[in-house]
BAMAR-457611 format. One record per residue (C-alpha): residue in three letters; y, z, x. Coordinates in steps of 0.02 Angstrom, whole numbers, padded with zeros to 5 digits, always signed. Layout:
REM residues N
ALAYZX ...
***
This chain:
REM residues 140
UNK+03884+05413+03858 UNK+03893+05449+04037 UNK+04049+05403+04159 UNK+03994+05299+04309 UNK+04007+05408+04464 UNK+04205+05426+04543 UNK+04209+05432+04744 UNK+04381+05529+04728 UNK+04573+05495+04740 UNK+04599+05374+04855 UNK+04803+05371+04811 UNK+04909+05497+04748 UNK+05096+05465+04718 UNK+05263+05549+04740 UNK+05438+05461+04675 UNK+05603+05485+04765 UNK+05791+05441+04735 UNK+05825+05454+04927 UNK+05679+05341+05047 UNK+05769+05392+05214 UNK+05755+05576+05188 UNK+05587+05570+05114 UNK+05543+05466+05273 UNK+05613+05594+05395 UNK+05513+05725+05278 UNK+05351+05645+05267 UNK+05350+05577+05430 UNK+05467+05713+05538 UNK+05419+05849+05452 UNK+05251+05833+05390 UNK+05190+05708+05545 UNK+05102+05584+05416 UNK+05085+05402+05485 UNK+05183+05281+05388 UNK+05088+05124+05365 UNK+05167+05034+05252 UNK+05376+05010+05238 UNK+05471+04914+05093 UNK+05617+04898+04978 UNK+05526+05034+04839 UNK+05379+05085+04910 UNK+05324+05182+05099 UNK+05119+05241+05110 UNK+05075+05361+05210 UNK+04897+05405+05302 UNK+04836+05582+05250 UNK+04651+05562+05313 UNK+04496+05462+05308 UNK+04523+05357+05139 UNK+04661+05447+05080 UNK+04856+05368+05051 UNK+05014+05456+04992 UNK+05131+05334+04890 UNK+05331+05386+04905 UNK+05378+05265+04770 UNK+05593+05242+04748 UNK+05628+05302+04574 UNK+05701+05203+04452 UNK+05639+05032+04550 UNK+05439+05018+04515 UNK+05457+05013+04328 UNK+05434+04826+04321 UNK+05281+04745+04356 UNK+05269+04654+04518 UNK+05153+04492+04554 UNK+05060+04496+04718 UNK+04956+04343+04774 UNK+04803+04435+04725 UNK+04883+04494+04526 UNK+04992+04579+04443 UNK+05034+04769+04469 UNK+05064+04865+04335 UNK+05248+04949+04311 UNK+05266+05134+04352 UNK+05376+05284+04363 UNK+05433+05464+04351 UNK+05547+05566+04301 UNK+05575+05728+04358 UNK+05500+05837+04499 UNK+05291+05828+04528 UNK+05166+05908+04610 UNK+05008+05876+04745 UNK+04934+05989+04869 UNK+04872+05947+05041 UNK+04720+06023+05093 UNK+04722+06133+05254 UNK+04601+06257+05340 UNK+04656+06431+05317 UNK+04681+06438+05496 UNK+04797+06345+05506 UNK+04913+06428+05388 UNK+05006+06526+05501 UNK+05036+06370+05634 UNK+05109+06299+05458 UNK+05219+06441+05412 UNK+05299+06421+05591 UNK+05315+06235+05590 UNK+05415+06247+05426 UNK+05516+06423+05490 UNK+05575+06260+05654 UNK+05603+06135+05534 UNK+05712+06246+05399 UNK+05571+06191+05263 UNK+05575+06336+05152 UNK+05415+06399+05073 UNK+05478+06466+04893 UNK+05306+06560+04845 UNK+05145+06603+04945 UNK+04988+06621+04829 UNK+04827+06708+04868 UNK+04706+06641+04754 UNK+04563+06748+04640 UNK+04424+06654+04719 UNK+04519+06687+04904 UNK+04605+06527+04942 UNK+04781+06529+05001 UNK+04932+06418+04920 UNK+05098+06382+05012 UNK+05228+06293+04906 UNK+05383+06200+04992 UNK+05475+06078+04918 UNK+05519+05887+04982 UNK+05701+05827+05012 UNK+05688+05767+04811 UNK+05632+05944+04756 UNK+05450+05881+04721 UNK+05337+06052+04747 UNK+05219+06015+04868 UNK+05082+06116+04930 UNK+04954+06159+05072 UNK+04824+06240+04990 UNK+04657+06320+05116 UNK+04496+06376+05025 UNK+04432+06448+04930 UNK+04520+06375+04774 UNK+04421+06268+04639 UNK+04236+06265+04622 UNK+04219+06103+04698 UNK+04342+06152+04842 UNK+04249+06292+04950 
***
């Protein structure tokens, strides 16, 4: 049986106990457009099609009704992971943004296929990444 076709991730979620600093993060540090602001949930604009979700931990585990149906409870515990994808140009204009904004990157990672990996963590310790490629086979 074959899988009808996916057109990619269109959201990708982080959860954090503090939404101010992950707003000054996301926003002040990272220059990503909030576009949407409430009580447990801010969404961010990462490129053509694509959201981040900062979710407030420990309030999304219920589900919520919306005019248009019912949303399914989430959460998480503990820290998670998602990269960013960045030309490898740009890495070093990266590296000095963070060195301004005391972001510390706690491992650099030079890929087999040639791709480079910087990790950082948000305000929450989630490890986030910018990642340039080469890196998967479907990211060249």
């Amino acid at each position: 049986m074959t899988a009808p076709s996916l057109d990619g991730i269109l959201e990708t979620a982080v959860y954090v106990d503090d939404m101010d600093a992950a707003h000054g993060f996301y926003e002040g540090v990272l220059g990503l457009t909030r576009m949407v602001a409430g009580d447990r949930l801010f969404a961010y604009d990462v490129g053509p099609a694509q959201t981040l979700l900062v979710f407030y931990r420990g309030h999304t585990g219920e589900d919520v009704a919306t005019p248009g149906g019912i949303v399914p409870g989430h959460d998480s515990v503990g820290h998670s992971h998602f990269a960013f994808r960045v030309d490898a140009g740009k890495l070093q204009a990266w590296r000095d943004h963070f060195a301004r904004c005391d972001v510390e990157i706690v491992s650099e990672v030079i890929w087999p296929a040639g791709g480079t990996s910087l990790y950082f963590n948000d305000p929450d310790g989630n490890v986030l990444e910018l990642a340039s490629a080469p890196l998967w086979p479907n990211f060249t």
